[in-house]
C-alpha positions in Angstrom: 49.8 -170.0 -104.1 47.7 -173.2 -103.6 44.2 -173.6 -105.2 43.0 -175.1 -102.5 40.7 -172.6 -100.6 42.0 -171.6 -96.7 39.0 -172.7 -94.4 39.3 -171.0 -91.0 38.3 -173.2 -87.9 35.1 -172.2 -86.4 35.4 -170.5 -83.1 35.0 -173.7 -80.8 37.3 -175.2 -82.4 39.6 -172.5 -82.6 39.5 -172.0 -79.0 39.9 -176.0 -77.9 42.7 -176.1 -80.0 43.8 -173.6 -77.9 42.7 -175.1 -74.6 44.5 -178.1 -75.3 47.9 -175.9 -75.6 47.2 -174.4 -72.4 46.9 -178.0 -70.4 50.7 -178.8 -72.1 51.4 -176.3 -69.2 49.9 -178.6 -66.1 52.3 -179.7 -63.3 49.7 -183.0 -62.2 50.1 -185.6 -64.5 47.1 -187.3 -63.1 45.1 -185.3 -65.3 46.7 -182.4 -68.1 43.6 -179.8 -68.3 43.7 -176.8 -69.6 41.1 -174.3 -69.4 40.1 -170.5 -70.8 37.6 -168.3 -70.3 35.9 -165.9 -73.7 33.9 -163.4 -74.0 32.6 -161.9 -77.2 35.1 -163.9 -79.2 38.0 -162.7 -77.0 40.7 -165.0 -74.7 40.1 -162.7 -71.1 42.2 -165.9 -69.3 43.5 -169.3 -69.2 44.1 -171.8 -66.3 46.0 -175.2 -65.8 45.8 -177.7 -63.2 48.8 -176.8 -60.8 49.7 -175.9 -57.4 49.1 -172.2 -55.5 51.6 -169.7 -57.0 54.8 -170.1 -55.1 54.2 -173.9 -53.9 56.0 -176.5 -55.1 54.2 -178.9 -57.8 53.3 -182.4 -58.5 55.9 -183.0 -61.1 58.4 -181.9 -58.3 57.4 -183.4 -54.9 54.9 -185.8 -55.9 50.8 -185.9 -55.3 49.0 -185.0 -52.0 46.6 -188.0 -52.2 42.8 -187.5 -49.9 39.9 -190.0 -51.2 41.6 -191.2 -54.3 42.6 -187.4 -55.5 45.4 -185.1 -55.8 44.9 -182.0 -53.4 47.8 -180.1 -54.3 46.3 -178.7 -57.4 44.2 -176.2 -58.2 41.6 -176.9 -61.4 42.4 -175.4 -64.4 39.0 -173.6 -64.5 39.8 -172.3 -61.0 42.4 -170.6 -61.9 40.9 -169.6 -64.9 38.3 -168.0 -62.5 40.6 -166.5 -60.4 43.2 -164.7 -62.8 40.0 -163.3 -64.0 39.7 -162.1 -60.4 43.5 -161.3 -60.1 42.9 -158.8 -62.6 40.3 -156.6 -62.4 38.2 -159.0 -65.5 34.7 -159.8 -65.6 33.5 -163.3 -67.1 30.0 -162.9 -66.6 28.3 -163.8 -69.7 31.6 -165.7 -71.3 32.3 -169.3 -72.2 34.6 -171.3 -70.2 36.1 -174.2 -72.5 38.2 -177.1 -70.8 39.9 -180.5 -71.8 37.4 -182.0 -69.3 34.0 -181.7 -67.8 34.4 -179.7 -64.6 33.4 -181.3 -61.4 30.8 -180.2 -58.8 33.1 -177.2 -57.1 34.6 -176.2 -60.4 30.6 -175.9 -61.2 30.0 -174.0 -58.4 32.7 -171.5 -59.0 31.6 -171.4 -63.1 27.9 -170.4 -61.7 28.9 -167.7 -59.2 31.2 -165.9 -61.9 28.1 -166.0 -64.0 29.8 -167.6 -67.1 26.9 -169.0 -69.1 28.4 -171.7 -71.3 31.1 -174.6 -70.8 32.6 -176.6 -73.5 34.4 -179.6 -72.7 36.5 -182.4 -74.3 36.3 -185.2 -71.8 34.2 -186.7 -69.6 34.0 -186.6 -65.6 31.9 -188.4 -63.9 29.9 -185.5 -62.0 26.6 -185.9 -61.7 26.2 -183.2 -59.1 28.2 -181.1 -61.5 25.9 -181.4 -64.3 22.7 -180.9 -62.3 23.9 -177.8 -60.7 24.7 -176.2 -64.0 21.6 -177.3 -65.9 19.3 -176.0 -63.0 21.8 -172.4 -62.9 20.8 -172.4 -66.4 24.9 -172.9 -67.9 25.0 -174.2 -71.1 27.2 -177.6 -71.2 28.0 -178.9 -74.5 30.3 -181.9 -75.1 32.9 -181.4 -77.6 33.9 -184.5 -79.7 37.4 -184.3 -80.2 38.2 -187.5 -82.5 36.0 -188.6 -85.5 35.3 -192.0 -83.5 34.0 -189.7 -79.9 31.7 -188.0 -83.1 30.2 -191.0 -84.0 29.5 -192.3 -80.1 28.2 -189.3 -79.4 25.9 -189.4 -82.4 25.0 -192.6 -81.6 24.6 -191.8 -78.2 21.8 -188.9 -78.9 20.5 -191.1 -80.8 20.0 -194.3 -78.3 18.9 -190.9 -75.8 15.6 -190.1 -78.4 14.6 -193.8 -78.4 13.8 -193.4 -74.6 
């Protein structure tokens, strides 16, 4: 028995530990993201970036390029949203956690299913995205997920107050 003392991983970390394991299982290698949905400290689903059940995937028959993205994917925090829907399970109220920051119809989708909190990992540019959350009154909170993003995001708030 060690003498060191086991510390248990608070919850968000916990759960984008988690989050990360679940975009191992993406099929676009564009982007790996993982997502899942929580409520009251429980895992109701999890999503990863891949094609419509029964269609064949990226990492088989290559990307369906439109305006610079891959189309043949669903986000992984739309199909979060709809296994939640698949089965019978309410998010409203929950926490969606993701690898990245959702973009603008990922947002949309996160406000209609009334989830009030998103924590992400990386960044996406979405402006739109961010705006339509804020104003629906969902939480978004960046989650640093190396020592250095810590310290740039610090420093970041930080530059943010001086303004």
């Amino acid at each position: 028995m060690s003498d060191t003392p086991h510390v248990r991983p608070p919850w968000d970390d916990y759960f984008m530990d988690i989050t990360f394991q679940v975009a191992k299982r993406s099929t676009c290698d564009r982007a790996h993201v993982g997502s899942i949905i929580v409520k009251d400290r429980r895992i109701l689903t999890t999503g990863y970036n891949g094609a419509p059940a029964g269609l064949a995937h990226c990492d088989e028959i290559g990307h369906l390029m439109i305006a610079g993205h891959c189309v043949r994917t669903l986000h992984a925090e739309q199909n979060a949203i709809i296994q939640a829907a698949l089965h019978g399970v309410s998010v409203a109220g929950g926490t969606l956690y993701v690898t990245h920051q959702p973009c603008l119809t990922c947002a949309k989708m996160i406000i209609n299913a009334g989830i009030q909190r998103v924590v992400y990992a990386g960044n996406y540019p979405d402006e739109n995205a961010v705006a339509f959350m804020t104003e629906a009154g969902v939480r978004l909170e960046r989650y640093p997920t190396t020592p250095a993003e810590v310290v740039a995001a610090d420093q970041a708030d930080e530059e943010e107050k001086e303004f």
